[in-house]
Structure formats: C-alpha cells, structure tokens
C-alpha positions in Angstrom: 71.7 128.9 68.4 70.1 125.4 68.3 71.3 123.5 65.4 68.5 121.3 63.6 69.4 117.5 63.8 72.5 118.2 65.2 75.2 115.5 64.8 76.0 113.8 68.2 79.5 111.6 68.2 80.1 109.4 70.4 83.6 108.0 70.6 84.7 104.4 72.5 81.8 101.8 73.5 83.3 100.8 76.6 81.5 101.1 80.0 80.8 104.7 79.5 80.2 105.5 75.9 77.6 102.4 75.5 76.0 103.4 78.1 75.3 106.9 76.9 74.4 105.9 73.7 71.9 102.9 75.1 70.1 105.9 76.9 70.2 108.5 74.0 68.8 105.9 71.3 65.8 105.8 74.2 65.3 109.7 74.9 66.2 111.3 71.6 63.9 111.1 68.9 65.6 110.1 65.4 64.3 113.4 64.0 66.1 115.1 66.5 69.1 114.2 66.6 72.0 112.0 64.1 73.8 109.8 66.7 77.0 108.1 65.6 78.8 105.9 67.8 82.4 104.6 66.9 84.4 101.5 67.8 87.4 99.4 66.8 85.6 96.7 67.3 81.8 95.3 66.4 81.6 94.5 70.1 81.5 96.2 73.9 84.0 93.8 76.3 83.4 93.9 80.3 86.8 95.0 80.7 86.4 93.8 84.5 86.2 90.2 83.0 89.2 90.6 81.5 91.6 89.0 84.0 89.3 85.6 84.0 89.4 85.8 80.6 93.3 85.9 80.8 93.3 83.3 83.0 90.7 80.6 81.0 88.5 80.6 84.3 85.6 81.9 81.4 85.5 81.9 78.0 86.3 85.0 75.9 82.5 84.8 74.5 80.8 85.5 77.7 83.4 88.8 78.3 82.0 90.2 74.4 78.6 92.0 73.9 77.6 92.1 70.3 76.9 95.9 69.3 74.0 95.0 67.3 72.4 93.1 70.6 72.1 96.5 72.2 72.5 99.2 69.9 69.3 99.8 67.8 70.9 100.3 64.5 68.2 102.0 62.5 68.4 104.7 65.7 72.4 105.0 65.8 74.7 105.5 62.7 77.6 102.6 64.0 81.2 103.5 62.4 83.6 100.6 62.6 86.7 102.7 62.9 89.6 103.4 64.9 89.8 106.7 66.3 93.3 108.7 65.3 92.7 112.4 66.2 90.2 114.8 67.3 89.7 118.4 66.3 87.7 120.2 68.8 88.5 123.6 67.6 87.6 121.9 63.8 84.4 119.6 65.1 85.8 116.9 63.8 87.3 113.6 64.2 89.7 112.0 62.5 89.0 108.4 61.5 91.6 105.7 59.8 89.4 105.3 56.9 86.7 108.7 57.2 86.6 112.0 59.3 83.2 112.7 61.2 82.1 116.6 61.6 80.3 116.6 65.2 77.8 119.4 66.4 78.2 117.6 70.2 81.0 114.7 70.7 81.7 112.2 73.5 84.6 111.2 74.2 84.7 107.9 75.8 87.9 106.0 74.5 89.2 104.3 77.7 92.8 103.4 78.9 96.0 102.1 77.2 99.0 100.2 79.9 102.0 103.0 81.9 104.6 100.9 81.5 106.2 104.0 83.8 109.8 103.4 81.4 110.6 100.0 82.7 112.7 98.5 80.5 111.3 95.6 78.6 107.9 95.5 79.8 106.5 96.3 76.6 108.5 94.0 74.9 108.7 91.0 77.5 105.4 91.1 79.5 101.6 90.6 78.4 98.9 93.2 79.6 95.7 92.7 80.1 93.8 95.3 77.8 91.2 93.9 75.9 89.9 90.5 75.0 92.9 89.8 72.2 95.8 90.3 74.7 93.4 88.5 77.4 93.2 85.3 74.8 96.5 85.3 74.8 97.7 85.2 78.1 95.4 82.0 78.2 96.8 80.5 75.1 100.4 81.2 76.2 99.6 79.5 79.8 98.3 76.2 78.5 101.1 76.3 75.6 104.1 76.6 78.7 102.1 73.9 80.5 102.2 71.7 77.4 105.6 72.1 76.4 107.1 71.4 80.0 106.8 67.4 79.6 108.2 67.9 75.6 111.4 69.3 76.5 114.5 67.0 77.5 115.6 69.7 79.7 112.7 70.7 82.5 112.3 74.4 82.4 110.9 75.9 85.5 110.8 79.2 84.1 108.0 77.9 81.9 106.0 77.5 85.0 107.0 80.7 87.1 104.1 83.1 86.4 104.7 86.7 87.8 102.2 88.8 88.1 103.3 92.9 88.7 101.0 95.0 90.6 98.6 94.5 93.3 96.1 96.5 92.7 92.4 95.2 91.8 93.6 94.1 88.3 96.5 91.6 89.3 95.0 90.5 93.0 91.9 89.1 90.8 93.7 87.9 88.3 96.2 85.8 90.9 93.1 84.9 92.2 91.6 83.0 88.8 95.1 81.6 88.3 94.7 80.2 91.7 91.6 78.3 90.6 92.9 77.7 87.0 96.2 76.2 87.7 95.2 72.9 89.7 93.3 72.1 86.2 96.0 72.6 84.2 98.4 70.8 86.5 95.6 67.7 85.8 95.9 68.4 82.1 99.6 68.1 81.9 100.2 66.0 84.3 102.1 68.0 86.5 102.8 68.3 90.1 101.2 71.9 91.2 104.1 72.1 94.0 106.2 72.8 91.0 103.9 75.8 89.7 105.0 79.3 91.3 102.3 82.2 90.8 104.0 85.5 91.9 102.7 88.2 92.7 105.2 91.9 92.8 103.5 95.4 94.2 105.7 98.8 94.9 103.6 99.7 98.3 103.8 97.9 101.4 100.6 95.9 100.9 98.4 94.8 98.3 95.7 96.8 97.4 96.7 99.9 98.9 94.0 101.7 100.1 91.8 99.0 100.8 90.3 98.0 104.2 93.8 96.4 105.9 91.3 93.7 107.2 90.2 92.8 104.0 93.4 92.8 102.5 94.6 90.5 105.2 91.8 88.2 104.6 92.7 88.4 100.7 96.4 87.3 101.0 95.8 84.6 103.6 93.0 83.3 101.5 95.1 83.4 98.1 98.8 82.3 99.3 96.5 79.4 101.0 96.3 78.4 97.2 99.7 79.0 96.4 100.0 82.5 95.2 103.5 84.6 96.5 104.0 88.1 97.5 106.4 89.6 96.9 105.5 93.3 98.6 107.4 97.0 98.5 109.1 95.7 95.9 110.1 97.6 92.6 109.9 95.7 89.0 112.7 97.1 87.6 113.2 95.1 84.1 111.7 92.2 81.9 114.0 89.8 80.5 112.6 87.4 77.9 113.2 84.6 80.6 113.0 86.2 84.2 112.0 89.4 85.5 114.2 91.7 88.0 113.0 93.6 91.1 114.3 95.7 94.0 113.5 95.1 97.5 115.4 96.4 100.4 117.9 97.7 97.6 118.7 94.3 96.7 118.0 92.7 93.6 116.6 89.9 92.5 116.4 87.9 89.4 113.2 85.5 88.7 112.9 83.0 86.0 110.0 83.3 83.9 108.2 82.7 80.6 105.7 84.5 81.8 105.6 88.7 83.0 102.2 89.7 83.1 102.0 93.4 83.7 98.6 94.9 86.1 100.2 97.9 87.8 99.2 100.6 85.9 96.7 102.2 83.2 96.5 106.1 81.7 94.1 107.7 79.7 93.9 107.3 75.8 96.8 109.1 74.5 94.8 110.8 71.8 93.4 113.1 74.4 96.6 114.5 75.1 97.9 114.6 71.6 94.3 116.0 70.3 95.1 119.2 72.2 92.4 119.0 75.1 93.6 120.6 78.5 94.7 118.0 80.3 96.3 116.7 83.6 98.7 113.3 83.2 96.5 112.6 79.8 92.7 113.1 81.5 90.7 115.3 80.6 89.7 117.2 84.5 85.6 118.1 83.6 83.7 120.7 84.5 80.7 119.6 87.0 78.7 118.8 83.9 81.3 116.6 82.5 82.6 119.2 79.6 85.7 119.7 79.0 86.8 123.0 80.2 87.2 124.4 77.1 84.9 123.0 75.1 80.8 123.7 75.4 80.2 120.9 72.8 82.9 118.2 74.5 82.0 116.0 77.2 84.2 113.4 78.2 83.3 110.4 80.1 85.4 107.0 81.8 89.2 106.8 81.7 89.6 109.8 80.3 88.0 112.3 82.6 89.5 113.5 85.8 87.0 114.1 88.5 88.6 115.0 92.2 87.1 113.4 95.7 88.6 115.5 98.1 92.1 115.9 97.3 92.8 112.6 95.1 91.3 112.0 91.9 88.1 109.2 91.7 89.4 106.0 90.6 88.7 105.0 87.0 86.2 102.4 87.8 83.0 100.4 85.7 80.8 102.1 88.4 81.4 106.0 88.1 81.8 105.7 84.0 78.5 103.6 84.0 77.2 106.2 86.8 78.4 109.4 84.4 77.1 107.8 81.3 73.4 108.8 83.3 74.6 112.7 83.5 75.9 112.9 80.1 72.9 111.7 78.2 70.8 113.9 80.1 73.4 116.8 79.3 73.7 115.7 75.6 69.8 115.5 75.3 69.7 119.3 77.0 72.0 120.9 74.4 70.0 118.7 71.2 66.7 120.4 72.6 68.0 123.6 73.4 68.3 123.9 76.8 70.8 125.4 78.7 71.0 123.8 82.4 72.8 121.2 82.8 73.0 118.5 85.5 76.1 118.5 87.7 77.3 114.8 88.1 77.7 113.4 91.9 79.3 110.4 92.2 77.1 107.7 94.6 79.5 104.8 95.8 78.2 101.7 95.8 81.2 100.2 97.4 83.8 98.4 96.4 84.2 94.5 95.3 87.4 92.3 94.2 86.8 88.9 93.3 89.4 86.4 94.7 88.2 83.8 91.9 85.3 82.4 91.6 84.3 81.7 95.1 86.3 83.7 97.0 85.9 88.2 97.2 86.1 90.7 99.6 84.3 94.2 99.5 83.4 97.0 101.2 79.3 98.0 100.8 76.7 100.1 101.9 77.8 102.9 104.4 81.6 101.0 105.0 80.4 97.4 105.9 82.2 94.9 105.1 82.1 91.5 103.5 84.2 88.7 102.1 83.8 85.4 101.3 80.8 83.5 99.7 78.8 86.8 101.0 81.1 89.2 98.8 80.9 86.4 95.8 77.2 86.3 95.3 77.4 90.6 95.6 80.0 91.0 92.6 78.1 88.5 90.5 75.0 90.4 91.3 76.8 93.6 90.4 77.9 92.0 87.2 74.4 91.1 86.4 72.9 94.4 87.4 74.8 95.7 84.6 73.8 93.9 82.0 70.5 93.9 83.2 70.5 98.0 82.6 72.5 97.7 79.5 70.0 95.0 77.6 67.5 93.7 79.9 66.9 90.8 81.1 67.7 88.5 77.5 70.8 89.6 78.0 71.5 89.3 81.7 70.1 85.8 81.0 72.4 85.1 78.3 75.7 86.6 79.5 75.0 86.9 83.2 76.9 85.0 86.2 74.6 82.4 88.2 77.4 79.9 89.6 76.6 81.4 93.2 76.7 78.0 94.6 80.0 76.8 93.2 
C-alpha cells in the first residue's frame, strides 16, 4: 500500500547520503514526499581531503561544505542530531535529543577507526576521521616543531612522525607531510635531516593490491623526500613517547610524539548494534541496495557490503557517490508506488592516490596507467568533478582544486 507523503530519512551527509538527498530534493516533489536528512554536523567534509587537512598542506575550510550551500532547506527537513540507534522493526530512529518515525530510511553513517586491539592506539595515536581530529594532527605538528628549540634538552621524539598503514590513507598523507615538513623546518628553524617521517604497513608492500609499478614509482618518489618504510611489519603498541613494531619477529622500539594511525576503518557500529544482518558491521545489500531484511532500508557507503567477485568493493568516494544515483532512483520508485527497482553496477573509474600536491599515481580507463604531473591534474579533476555534480559550478569554483601547474 502507498503511503501518502511518506516520510523519507536519510541518515549521515557524507559522500553517499548528500548525494541522495541532492538528487531527491530535485526529482521528488515537496507534496510527495517529507525528506529529513540528519547530521552531527551543519556541514558535509570530503573525507578524501582529510589527510592534507591533517597535514596543513590545505586549510580545514576548503575540506567543509556548508549544508545550507547545497541542501535546499525549504525542500529537506535538516535535523542537527547525532544518530544513537535505529529501529527498523519500529521505523524509527533514535536521536540524542528527538526520535524520527520513517516510512523509507537511508542509512548512510560512514566509518569509525579498527584499532584491531592494539594496545594504546586509541589512547596514544591520532586518526584521521573527520575534520576535528584532522585539525589536530596539524596543530600538534607545528606545536612539536615549536617546542623543539624551547626545550634545554633536544627531543627527537618530538620530531619522529610515524605514520601506521600503507594503504591510500597513510601513503597520501606521508606524501603531504613530505611537502609540508620543509616549511615547517623554515618556520622553526630546523635542519629537515633531523625530521624522520615513518611510514609502518603489515603486507609486504605498500598499497597492497595496487599496480607493483606504480607502487614502486610511489616509494621511490616519496623516500626521495625523506619518507621511511618500514614494510611487513606489525604495529604492535603505542607508547605515549615511541611506538613498537615486529618485523622478522624482532622488535623494535621508535621514539615518537607523534603515532598517527591510517591502517584501518569499519562500518558505523550502530549498524551492528541496531540489529541489521550484518557481516564484520556492513550491512551486505540486496542488488537494489536494501537491506536484506528490510523493504523500506537501503543502506549506502561504508556501511554496505557489496561483493566483486570473491572480495568485497572497497569503501571508496566513487562507488558511495556512484550508489547514491541507484538509491534515489529506488527511493523515488517506492514514494510513487512503483515496484521495480534498479539493480546498482558498479562502473570503475580507476583508481588515483595523490603523492602531495604534485606528485600521484593511478590506474584509469580500461587499466592504463599514469603517475606523475599526468595523475595530479586527473585527481584534481576528479575532486572537481564532484563538486561540480554536488553544487554546480559556484561551488566547484569556490571549493575546487586549480593549482595544476604547481
């Protein structure tokens, strides 16, 4: 039965759930349908900023989207909120100050750090989750570099940054340290020589999976600046002051001020503790992006489990900003009644890692690959391709990337 104005949630205004609401407030009349879309914050962050963010090669403003700048707020009902539990078997969802009742929900709540049980990470190291932790790594870097001239004792620990995981997170965020820390060396008149930026991965390479070409490209072109790996190597605790690993069953004990943890996300936990069918905390969607259990659930981002072959599609900007086109076509079907829905197919667009700001390698269009200036003016591109379907051109003009040349 088709309910009248039926109320359509949408939870999380990261890649995914901005998306699907920017397309709904187009396609969905306001007389047919209540849309509601929740956030902590009053703002959507490119969470693939983040790391240069973290690392002060950009400042936090240009990583934050105003809601209001692409959200039509007399369409969409925005709840500033923090999500706490959903009810699917109730329709409703659990707010820290209200409760919602839903007639169709989406679920788009992205990741929170797997610390995997390593003892002390959450304590000792920084992560980079959104654009508060991100602030502070910054803050934290220049305050190490400042105090190392005001101490009588020189404290090289104060300058040892380690870096754990070598996935696409930590080898682009080594790579905007490797740009940022010759300025801050000028700053505080230090010698870079004395600045160690370390980088620790579990597998026998850095960004496993990856083109080995590319990857050897990559490391020459970032320990050419100074970064250290450290490779098949296990991170096995995080002192206030150092950081110990494993290699070759030997440990070994780093000084350091400063543990910055890249080597792993997981799904929202409220998906798991809400009850939802899950495997390892996501959600594993039906074809239409439903939960299986659930005609009215659709889950989208981090928190859905879609299989390519026999491994799971990585949780990537791309396929969250890709399903947000299925699910507001699947969410408008169900508000008008209709019954068939689209199946979502992901379409690679290949894959890009910035190396800083003038340095990236990638794999495009049917396996070719790039790197170098080539790569760099293709991620910027990328970047601004997004905010160019997300706002339009105002906004790719006012947030976008157009240093190709430097």
């Amino acid at each position: 039965m088709r309910v009248k104005n039926p109320n359509v949630v949408i939870l999380g205004a990261g890649y995914g759930g901005l998306m699907t609401t920017v397309k709904l407030q187009k396609s969905l009349g306001v007389n047919e349908a209540n849309i509601t879309l929740v956030n902590k914050n009053d703002y959507h962050y490119q969470t693939t900023w983040l790391h240069e963010t973290a690392a002060g090669t950009i400042h936090h403003d240009q990583t934050r989207i105003p809601l209001k700048d692409v959200v039509n707020m007399s369409k969409v009902n925005f709840v500033q909120d923090t999500v706490v539990e959903i009810k699917p078997d109730e329709k409703k969802v659990k707010l820290e100050n209200s409760e919602l009742d839903y007639d169709i929900l989406v679920v788009g709540l992205g990741f929170e750090p797997a610390t995997f049980g390593i003892p002390g990470l959450e304590e000792n190291a920084f992560m980079i989750n959104d654009i508060n932790s991100s602030r502070l790594i910054r803050e934290h870097l220049e305050h190490n570099f400042a105090m190392y001239h005001n101490e009588e004792e020189k404290n090289p620990a104060r300058l040892n940054i380690v870096v754990g995981g070598g996935g696409f997170t930590g080898i682009e965020f080594v790579g905007e340290l490797a740009n940022r820390i010759p300025e801050l060396c000028e700053e505080y008149d230090i010698d870079k020589a004395q600045v160690r930026i370390i980088n620790v991965e579990g597998a026998p390479t850095v960004l496993p999976g990856f083109d080995p070409e590319l990857v050897e490209y990559a490391m020459n072109s970032l320990e050419a600046r100074g970064v250290e790996f450290i490779t098949g190597a296990l991170l096995k605790e995080a002192k206030p002051e150092s950081i110990v690993y494993e290699k070759d069953g030997k440990q070994v004990e780093i000084p350091t001020l400063t543990t910055v943890w890249a080597a792993g996300v997981r799904a929202n936990s409220i998906v798991e503790k809400s009850g939802f069918e899950n495997n390892r905390g996501k959600v594993e969607v039906r074809k239409d992006m439903r939960a299986p259990e659930y005609d009215d659930v659709f889950v989208i981002g981090d928190c859905a489990l879609i299989w390519n072959g026999e491994r799971p599609f990585p949780p990537t900007a791309q396929i969250a900003i890709q399903q947000s086109a299925t699910v507001a076509h699947n969410v408008k079907a169900l508000v008008q009644g209709h019954t068939d829905l689209e199946s979502f197919e992901f379409n690679s667009l290949g894959t890009l890692a910035s190396l800083g700001h003038n340095d990236a390698v990638g794999v495009i269009m049917n396996d070719r690959k790039i790197f170098g200036w080539k790569a760099t003016f293709m991620k910027k591109m990328s970047d601004n391709r997004y905010l160019l379907k997300l706002g339009g051109v105002g906004l790719m003009l006012k947030k976008g990337k157009f240093n190709f040349f430097y």
